[in-house]
PyMOL Python script that loads the backbone (N, CA, C, O; Angstrom):
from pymol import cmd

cmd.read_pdbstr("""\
ATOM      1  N   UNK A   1      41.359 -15.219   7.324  1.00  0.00           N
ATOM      2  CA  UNK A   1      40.847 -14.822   6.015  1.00  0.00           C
ATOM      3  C   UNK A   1      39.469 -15.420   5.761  1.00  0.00           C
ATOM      4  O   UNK A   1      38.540 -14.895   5.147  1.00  0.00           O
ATOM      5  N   UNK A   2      39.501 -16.408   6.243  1.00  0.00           N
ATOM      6  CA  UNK A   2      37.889 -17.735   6.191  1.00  0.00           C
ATOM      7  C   UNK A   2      37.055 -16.220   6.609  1.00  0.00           C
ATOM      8  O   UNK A   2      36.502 -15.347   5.941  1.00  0.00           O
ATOM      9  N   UNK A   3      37.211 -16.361   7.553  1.00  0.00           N
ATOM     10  CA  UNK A   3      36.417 -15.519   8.964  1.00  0.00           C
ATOM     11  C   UNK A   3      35.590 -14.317   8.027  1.00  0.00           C
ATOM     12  O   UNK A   3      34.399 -14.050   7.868  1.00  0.00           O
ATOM     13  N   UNK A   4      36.436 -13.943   7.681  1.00  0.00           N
ATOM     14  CA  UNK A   4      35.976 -12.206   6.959  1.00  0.00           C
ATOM     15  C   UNK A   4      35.410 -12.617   5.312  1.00  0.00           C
ATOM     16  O   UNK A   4      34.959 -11.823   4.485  1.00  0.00           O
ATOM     17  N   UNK A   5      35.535 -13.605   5.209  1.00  0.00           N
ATOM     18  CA  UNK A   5      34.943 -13.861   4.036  1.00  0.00           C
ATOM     19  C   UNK A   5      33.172 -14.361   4.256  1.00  0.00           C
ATOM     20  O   UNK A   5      32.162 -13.950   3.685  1.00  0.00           O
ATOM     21  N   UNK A   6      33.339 -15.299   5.223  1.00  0.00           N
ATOM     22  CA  UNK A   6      31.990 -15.688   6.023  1.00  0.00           C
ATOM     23  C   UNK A   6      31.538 -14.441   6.368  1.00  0.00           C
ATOM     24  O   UNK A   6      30.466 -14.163   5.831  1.00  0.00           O
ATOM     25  N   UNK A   7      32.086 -13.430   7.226  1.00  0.00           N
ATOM     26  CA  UNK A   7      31.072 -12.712   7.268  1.00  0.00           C
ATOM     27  C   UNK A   7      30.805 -11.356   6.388  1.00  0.00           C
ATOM     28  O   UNK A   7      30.099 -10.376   6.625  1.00  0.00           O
ATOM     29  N   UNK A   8      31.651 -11.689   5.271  1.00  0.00           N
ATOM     30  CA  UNK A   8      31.122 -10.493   4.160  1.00  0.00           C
ATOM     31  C   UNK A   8      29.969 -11.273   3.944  1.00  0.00           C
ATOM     32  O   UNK A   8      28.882 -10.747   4.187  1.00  0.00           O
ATOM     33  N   UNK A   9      30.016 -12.659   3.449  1.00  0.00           N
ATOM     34  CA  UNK A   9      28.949 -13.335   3.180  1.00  0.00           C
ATOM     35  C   UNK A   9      27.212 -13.377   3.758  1.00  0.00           C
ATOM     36  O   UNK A   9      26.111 -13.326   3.209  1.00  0.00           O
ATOM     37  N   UNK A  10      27.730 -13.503   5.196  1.00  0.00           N
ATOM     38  CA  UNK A  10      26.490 -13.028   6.157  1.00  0.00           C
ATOM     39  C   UNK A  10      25.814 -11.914   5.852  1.00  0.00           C
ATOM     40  O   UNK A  10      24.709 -11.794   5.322  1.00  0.00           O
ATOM     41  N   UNK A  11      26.791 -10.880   6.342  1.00  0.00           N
ATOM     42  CA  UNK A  11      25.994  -9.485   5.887  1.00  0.00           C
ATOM     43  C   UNK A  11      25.552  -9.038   4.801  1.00  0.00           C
ATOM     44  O   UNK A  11      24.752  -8.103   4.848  1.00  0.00           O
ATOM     45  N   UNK A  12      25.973  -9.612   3.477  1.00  0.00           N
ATOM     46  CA  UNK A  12      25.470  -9.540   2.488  1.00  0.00           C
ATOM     47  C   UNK A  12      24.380  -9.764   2.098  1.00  0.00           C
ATOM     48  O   UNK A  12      23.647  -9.032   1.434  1.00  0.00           O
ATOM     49  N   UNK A  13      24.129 -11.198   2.636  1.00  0.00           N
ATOM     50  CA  UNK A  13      22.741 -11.905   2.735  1.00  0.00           C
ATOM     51  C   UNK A  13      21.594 -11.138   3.263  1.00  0.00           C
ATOM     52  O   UNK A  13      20.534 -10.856   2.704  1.00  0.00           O
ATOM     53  N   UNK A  14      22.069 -10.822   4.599  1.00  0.00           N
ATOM     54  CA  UNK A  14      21.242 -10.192   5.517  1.00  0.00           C
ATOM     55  C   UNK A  14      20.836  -8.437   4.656  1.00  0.00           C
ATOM     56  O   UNK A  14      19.740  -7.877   4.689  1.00  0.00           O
ATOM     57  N   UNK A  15      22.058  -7.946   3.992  1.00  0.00           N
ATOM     58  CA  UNK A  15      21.442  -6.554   3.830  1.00  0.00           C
ATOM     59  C   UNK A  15      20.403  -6.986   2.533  1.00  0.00           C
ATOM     60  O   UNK A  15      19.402  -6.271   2.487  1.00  0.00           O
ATOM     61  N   UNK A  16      20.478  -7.984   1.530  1.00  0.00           N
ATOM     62  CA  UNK A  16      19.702  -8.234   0.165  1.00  0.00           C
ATOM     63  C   UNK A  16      18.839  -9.426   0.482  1.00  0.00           C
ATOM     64  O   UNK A  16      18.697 -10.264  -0.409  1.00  0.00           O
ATOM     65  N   UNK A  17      18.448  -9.542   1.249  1.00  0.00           N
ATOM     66  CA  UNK A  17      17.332 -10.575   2.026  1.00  0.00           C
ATOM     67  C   UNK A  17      16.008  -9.538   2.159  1.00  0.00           C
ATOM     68  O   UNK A  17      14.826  -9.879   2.178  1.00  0.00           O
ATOM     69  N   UNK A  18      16.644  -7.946   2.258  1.00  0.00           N
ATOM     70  CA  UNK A  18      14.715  -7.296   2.455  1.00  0.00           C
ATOM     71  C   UNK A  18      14.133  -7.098   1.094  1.00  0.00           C
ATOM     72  O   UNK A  18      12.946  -6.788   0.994  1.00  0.00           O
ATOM     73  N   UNK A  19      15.037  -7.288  -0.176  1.00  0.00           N
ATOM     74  CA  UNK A  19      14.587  -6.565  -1.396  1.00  0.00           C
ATOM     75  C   UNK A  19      13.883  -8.228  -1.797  1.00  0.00           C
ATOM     76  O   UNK A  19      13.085  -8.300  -2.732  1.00  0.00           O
ATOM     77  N   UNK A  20      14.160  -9.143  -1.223  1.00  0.00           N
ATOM     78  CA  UNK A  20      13.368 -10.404  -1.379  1.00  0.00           C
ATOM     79  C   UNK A  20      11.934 -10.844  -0.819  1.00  0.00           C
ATOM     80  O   UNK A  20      11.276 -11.846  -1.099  1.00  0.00           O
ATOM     81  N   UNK A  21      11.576  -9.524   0.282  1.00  0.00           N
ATOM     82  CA  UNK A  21      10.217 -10.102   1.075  1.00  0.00           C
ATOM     83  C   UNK A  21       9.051  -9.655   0.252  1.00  0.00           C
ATOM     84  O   UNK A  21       9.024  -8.449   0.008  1.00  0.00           O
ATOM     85  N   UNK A  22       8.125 -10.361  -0.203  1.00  0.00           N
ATOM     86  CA  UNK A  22       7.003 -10.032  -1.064  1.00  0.00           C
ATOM     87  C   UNK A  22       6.050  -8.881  -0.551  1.00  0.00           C
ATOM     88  O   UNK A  22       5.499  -9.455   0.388  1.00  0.00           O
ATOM     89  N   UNK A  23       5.613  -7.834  -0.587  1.00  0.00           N
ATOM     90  CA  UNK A  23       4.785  -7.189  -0.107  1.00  0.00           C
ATOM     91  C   UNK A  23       3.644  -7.472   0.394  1.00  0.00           C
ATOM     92  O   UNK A  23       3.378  -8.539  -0.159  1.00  0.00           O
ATOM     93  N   UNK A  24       2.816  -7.232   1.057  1.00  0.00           N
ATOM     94  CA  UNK A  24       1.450  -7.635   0.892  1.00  0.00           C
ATOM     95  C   UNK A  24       0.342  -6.797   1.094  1.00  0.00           C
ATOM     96  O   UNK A  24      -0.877  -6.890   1.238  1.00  0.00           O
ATOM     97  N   UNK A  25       1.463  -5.713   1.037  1.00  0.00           N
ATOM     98  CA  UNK A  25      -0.126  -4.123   0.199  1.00  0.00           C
ATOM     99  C   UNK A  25      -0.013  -4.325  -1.171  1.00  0.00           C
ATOM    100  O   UNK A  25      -1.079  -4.279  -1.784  1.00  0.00           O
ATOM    101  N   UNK A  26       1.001  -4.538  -1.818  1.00  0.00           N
ATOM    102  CA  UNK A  26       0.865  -4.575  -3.187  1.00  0.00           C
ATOM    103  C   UNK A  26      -0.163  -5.297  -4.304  1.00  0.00           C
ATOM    104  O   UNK A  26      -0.625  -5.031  -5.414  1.00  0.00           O
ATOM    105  N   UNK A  27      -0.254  -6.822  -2.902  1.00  0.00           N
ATOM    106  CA  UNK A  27      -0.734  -7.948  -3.995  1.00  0.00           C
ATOM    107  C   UNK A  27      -2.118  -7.825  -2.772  1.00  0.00           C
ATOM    108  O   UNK A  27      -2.658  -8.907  -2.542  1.00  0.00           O
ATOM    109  N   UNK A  28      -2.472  -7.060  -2.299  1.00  0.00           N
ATOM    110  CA  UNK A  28      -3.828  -7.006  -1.591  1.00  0.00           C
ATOM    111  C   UNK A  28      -5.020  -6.129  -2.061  1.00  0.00           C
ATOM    112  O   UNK A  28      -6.234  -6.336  -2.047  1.00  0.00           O
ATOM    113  N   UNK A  29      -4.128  -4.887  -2.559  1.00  0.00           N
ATOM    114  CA  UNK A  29      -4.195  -3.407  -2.895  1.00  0.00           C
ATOM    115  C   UNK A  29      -5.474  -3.671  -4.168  1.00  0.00           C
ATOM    116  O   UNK A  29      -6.568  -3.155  -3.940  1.00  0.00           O
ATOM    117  N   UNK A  30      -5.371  -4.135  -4.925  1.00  0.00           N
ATOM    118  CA  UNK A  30      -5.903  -4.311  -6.268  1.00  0.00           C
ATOM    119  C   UNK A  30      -7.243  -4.637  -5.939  1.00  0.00           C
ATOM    120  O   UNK A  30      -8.027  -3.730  -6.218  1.00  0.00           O
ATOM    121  N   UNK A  31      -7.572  -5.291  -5.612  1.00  0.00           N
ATOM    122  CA  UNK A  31      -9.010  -6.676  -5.292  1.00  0.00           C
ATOM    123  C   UNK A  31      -9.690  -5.825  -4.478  1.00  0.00           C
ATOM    124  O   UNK A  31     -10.793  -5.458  -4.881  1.00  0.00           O
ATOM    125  N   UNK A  32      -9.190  -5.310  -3.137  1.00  0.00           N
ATOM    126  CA  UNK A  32      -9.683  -4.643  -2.744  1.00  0.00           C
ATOM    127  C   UNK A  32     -10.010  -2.585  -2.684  1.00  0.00           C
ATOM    128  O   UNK A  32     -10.648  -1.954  -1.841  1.00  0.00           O
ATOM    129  N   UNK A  33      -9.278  -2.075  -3.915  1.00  0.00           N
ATOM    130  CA  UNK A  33      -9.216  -0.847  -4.557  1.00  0.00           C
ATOM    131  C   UNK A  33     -10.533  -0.874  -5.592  1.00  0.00           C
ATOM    132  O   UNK A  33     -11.355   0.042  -5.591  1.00  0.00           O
ATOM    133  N   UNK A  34     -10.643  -2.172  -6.579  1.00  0.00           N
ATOM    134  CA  UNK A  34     -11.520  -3.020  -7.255  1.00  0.00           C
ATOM    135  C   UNK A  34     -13.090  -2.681  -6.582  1.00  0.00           C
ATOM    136  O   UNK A  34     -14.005  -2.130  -7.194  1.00  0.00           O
ATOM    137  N   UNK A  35     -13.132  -3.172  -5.138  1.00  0.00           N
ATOM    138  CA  UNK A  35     -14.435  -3.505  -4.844  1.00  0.00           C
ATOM    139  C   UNK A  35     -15.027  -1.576  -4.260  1.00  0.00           C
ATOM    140  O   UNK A  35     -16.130  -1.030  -4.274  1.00  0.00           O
ATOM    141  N   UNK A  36     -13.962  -1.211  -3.926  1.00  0.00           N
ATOM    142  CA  UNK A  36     -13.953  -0.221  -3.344  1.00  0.00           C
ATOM    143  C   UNK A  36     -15.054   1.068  -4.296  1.00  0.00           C
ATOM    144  O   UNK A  36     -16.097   1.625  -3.951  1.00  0.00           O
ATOM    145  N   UNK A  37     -14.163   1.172  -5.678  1.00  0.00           N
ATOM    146  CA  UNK A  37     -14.658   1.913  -6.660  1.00  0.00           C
ATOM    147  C   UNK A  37     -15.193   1.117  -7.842  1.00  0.00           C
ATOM    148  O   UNK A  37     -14.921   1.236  -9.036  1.00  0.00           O
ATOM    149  N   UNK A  38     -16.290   0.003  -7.022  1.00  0.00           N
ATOM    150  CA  UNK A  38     -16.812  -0.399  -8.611  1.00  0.00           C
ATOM    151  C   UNK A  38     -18.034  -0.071  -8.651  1.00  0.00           C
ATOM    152  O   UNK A  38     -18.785  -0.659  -9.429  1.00  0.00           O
ATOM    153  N   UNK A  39     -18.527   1.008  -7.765  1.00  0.00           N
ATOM    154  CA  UNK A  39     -19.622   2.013  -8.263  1.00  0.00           C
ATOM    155  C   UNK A  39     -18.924   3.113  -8.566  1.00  0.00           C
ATOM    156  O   UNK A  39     -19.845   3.930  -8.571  1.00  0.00           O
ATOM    157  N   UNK A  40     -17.976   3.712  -8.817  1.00  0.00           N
ATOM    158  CA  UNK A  40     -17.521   5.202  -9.035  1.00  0.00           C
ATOM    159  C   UNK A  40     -17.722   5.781  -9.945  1.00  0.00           C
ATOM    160  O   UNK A  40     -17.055   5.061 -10.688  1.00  0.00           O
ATOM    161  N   UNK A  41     -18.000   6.330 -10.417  1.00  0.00           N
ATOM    162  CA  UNK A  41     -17.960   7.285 -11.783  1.00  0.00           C
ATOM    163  C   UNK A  41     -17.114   7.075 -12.733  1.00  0.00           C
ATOM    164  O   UNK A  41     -17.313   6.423 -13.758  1.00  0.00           O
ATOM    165  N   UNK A  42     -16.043   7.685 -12.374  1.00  0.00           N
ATOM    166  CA  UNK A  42     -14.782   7.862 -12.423  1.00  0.00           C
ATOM    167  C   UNK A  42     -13.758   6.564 -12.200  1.00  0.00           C
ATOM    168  O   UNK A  42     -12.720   6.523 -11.539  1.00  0.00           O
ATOM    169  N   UNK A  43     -14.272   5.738 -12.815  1.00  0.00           N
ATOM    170  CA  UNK A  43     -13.566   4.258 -11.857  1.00  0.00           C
ATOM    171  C   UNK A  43     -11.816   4.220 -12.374  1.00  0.00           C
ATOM    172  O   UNK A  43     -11.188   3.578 -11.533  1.00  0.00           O
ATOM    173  N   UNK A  44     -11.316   4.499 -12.995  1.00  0.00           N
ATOM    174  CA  UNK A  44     -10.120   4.659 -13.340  1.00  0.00           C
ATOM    175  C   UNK A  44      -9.302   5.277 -12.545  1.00  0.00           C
ATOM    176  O   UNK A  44      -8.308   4.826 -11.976  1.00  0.00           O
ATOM    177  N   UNK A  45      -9.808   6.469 -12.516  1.00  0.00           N
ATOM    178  CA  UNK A  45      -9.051   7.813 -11.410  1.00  0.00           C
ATOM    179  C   UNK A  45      -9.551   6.989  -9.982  1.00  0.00           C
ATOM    180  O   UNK A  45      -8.550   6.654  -9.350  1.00  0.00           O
ATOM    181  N   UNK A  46     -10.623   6.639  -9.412  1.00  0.00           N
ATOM    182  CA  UNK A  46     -10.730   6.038  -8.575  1.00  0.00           C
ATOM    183  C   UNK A  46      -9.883   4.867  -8.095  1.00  0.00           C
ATOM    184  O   UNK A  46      -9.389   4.677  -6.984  1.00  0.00           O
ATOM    185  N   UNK A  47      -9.852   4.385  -8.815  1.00  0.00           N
ATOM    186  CA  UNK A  47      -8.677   2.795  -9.106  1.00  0.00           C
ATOM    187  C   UNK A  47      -7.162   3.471  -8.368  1.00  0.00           C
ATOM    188  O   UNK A  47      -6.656   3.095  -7.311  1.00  0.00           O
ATOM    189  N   UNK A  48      -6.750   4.365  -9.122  1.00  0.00           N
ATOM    190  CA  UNK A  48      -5.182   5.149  -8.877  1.00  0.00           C
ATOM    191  C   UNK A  48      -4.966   5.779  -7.754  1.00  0.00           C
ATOM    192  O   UNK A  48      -3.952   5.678  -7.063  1.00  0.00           O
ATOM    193  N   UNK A  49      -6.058   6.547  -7.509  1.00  0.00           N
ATOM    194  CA  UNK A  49      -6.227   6.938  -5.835  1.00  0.00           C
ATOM    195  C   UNK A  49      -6.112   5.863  -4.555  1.00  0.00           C
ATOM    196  O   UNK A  49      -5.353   5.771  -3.590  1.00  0.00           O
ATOM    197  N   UNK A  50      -6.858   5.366  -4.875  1.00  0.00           N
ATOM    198  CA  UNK A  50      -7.003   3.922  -4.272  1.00  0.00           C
ATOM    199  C   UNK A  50      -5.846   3.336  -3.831  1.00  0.00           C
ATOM    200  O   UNK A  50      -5.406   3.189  -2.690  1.00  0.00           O
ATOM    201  N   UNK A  51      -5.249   2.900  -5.331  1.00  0.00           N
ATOM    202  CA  UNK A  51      -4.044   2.210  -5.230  1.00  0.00           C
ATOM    203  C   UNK A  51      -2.935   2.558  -4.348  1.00  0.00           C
ATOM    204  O   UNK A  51      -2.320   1.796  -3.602  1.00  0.00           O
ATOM    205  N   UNK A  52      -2.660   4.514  -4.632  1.00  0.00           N
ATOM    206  CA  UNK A  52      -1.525   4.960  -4.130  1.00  0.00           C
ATOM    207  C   UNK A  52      -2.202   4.999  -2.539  1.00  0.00           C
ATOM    208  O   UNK A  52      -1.639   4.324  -1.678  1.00  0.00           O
ATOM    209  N   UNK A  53      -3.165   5.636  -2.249  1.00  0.00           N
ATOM    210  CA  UNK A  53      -3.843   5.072  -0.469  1.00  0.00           C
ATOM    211  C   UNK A  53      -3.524   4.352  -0.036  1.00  0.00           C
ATOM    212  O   UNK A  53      -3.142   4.416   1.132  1.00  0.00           O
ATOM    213  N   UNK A  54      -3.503   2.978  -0.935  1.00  0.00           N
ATOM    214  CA  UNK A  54      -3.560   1.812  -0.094  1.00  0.00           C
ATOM    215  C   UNK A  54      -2.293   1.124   0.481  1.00  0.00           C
ATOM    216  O   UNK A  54      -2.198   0.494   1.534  1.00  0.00           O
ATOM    217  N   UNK A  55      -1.159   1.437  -0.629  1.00  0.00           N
ATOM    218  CA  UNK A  55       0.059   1.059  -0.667  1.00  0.00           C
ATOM    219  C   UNK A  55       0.950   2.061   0.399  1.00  0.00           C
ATOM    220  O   UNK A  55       1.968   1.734   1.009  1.00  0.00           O
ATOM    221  N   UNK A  56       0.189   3.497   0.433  1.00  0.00           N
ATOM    222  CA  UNK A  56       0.768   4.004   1.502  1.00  0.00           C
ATOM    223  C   UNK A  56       0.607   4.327   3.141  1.00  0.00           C
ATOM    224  O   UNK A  56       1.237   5.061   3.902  1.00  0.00           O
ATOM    225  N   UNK A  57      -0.658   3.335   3.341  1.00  0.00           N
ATOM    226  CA  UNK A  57      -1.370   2.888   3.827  1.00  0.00           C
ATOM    227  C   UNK A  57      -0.854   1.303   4.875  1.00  0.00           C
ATOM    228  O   UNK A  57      -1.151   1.127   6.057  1.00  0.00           O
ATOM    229  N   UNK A  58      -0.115   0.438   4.074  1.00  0.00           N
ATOM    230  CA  UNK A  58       0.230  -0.478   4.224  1.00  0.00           C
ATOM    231  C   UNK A  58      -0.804  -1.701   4.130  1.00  0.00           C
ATOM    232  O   UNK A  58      -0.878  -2.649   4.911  1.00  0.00           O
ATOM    233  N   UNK A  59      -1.646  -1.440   2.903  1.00  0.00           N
ATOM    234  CA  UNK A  59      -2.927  -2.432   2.689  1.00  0.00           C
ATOM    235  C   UNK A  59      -4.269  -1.977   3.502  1.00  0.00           C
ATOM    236  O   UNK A  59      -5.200  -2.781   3.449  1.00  0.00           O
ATOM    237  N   UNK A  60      -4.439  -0.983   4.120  1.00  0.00           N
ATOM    238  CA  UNK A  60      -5.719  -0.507   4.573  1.00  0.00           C
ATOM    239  C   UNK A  60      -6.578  -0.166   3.418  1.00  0.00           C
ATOM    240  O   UNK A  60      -5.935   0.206   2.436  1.00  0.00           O
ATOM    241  N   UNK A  61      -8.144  -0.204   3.248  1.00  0.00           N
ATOM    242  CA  UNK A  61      -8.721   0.223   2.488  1.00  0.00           C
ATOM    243  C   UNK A  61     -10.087   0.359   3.267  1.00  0.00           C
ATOM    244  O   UNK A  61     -10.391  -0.729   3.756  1.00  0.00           O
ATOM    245  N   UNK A  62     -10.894   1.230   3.505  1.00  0.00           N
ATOM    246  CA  UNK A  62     -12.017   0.580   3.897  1.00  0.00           C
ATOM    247  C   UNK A  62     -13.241  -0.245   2.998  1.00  0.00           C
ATOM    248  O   UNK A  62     -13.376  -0.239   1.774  1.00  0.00           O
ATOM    249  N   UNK A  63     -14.000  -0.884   3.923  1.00  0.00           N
ATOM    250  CA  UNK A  63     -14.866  -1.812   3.309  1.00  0.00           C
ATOM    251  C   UNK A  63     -15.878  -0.769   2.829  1.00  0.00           C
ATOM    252  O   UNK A  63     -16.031   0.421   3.107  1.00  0.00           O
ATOM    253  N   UNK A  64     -16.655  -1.798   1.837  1.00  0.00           N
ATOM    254  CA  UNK A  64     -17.709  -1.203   1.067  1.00  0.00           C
ATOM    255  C   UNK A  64     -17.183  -0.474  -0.129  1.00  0.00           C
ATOM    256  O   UNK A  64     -16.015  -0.372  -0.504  1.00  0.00           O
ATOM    257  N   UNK A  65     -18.358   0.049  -0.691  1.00  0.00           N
ATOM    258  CA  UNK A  65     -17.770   1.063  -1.706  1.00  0.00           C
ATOM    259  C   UNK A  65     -17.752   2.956  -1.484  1.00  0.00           C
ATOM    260  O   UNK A  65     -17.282   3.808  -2.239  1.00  0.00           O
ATOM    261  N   UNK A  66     -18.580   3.142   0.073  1.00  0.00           N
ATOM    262  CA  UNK A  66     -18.146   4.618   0.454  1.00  0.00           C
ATOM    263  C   UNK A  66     -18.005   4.739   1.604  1.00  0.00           C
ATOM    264  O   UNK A  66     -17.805   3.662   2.167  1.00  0.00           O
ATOM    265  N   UNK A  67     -18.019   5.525   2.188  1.00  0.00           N
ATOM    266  CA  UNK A  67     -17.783   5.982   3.793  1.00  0.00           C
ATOM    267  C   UNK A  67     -17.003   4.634   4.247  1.00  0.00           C
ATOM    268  O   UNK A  67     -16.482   3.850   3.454  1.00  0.00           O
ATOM    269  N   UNK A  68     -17.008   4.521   5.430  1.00  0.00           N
ATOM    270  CA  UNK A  68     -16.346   3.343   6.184  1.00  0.00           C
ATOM    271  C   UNK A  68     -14.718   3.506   6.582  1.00  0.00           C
ATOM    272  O   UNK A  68     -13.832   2.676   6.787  1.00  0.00           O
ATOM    273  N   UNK A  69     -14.759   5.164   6.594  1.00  0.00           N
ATOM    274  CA  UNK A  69     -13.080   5.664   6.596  1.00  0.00           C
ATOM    275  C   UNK A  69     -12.340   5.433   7.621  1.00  0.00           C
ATOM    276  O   UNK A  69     -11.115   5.316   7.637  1.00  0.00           O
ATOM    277  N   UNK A  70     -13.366   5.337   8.834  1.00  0.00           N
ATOM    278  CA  UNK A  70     -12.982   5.283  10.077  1.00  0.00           C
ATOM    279  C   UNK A  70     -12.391   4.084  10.381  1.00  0.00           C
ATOM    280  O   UNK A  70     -12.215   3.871  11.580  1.00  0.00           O
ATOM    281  N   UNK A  71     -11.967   3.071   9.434  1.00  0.00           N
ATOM    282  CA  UNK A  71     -11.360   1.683   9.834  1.00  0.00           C
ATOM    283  C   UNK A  71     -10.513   1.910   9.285  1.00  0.00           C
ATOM    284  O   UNK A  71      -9.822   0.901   9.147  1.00  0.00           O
ATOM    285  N   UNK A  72      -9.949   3.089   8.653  1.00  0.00           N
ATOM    286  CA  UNK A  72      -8.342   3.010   7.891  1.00  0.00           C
ATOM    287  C   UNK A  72      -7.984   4.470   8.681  1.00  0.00           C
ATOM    288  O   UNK A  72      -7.901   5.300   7.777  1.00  0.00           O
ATOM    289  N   UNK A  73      -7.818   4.918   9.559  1.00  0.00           N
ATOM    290  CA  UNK A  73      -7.425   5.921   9.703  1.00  0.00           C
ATOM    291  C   UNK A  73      -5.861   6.914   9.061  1.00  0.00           C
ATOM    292  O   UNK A  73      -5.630   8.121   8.985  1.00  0.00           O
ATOM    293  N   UNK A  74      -5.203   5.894   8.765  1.00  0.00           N
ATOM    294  CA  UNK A  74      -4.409   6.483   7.678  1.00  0.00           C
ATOM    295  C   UNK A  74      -5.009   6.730   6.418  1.00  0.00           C
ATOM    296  O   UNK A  74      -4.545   7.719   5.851  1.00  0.00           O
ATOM    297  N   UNK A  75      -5.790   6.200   5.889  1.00  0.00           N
ATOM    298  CA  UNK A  75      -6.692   6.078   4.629  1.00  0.00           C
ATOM    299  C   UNK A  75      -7.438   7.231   5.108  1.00  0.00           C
ATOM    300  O   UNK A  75      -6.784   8.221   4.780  1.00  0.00           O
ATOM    301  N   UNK A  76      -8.393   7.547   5.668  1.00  0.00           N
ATOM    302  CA  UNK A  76      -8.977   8.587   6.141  1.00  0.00           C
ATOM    303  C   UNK A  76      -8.650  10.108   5.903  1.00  0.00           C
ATOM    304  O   UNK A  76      -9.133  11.103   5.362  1.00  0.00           O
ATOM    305  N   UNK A  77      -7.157   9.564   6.876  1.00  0.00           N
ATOM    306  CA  UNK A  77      -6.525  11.367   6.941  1.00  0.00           C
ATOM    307  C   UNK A  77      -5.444  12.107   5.830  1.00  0.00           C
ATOM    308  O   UNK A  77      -4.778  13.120   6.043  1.00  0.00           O
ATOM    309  N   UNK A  78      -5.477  11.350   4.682  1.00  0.00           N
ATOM    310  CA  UNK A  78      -4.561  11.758   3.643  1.00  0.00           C
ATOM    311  C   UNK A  78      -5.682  12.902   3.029  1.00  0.00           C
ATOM    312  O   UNK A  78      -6.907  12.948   2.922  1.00  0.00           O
ATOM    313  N   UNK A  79      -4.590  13.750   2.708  1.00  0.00           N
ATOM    314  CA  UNK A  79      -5.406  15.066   2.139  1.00  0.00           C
ATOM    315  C   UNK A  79      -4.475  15.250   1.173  1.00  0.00           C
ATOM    316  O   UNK A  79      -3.261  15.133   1.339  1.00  0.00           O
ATOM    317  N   UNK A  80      -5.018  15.534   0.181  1.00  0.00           N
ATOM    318  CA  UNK A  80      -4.851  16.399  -1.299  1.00  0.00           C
ATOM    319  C   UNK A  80      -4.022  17.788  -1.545  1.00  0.00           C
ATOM    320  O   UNK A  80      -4.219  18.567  -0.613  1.00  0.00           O
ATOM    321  N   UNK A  81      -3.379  18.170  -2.284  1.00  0.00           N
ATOM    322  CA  UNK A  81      -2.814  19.536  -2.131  1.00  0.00           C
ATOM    323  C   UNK A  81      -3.530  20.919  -1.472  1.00  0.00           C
ATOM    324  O   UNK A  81      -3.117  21.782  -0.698  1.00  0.00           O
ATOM    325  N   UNK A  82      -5.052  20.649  -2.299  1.00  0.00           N
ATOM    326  CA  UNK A  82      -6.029  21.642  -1.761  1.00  0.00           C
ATOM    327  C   UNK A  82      -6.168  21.485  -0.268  1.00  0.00           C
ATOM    328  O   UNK A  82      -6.000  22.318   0.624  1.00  0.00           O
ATOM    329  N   UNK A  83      -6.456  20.437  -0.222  1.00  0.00           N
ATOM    330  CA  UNK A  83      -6.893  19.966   1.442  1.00  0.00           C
ATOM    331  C   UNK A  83      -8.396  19.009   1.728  1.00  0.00           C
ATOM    332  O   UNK A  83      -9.006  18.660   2.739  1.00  0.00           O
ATOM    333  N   UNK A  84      -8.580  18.828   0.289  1.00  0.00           N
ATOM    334  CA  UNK A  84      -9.764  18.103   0.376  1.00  0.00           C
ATOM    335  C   UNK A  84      -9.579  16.519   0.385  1.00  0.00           C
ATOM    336  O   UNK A  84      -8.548  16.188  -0.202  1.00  0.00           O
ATOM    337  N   UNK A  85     -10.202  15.623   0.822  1.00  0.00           N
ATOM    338  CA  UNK A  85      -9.609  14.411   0.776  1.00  0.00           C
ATOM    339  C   UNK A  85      -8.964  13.226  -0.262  1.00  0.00           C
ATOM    340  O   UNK A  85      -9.694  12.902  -1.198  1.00  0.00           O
ATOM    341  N   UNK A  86      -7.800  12.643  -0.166  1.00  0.00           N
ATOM    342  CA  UNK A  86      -6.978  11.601  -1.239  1.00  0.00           C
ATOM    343  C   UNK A  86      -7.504  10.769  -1.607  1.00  0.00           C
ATOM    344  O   UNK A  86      -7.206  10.458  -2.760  1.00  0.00           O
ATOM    345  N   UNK A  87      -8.039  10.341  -1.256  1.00  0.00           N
ATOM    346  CA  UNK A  87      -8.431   8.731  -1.025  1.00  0.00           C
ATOM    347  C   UNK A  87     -10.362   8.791  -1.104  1.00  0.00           C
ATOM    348  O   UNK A  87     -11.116   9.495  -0.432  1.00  0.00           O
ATOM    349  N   UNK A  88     -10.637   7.961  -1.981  1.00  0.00           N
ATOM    350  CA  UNK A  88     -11.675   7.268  -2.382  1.00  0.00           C
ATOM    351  C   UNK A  88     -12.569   6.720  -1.431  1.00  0.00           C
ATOM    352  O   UNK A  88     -13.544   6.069  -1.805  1.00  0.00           O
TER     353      UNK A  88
END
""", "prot")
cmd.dss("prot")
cmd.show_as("cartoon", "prot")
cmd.util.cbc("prot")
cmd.orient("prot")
């Protein structure tokens, strides 16, 4: 009875141990979405684009504030419903 109790215990741990790992597109995403569009026009809508890029992205953003796509290639190749590009 020990036995199966220990290892409900284990696996328990183990399955609610991933909803505990901190992200680190989330808390990266901002600062660098920030530097990205702080010439934009549009810096708001820029900001949100950004954000959702980056997070789906896994923290890629490129440097600077334009071009430089070619260092996020996931960032790069996200396209828009139309087909024109997602991402900032």
């Amino acid at each position: 009875m020990k036995l199966v109790v220990v290892q409900f215990c284990i696996t328990f741990l183990l399955l609610t141990s991933s909803f505990f790992v901190p992200s680190t597109a989330d808390s990266s995403c901002g600062g660098k979405c920030n530097v990205r569009c702080s010439k934009a026009s549009q810096h708001e809508e820029c900001i949100k684009y950004c954000n959702i890029c980056c997070e789906k992205c896994n923290g890629c953003v490129p440097s600077g504030t334009y071009g430089n796509k070619d260092e996020c290639p996931c960032y790069r190749d996200m396209r828009n419903s139309k087909g024109g590009p997602k991402c900032p």
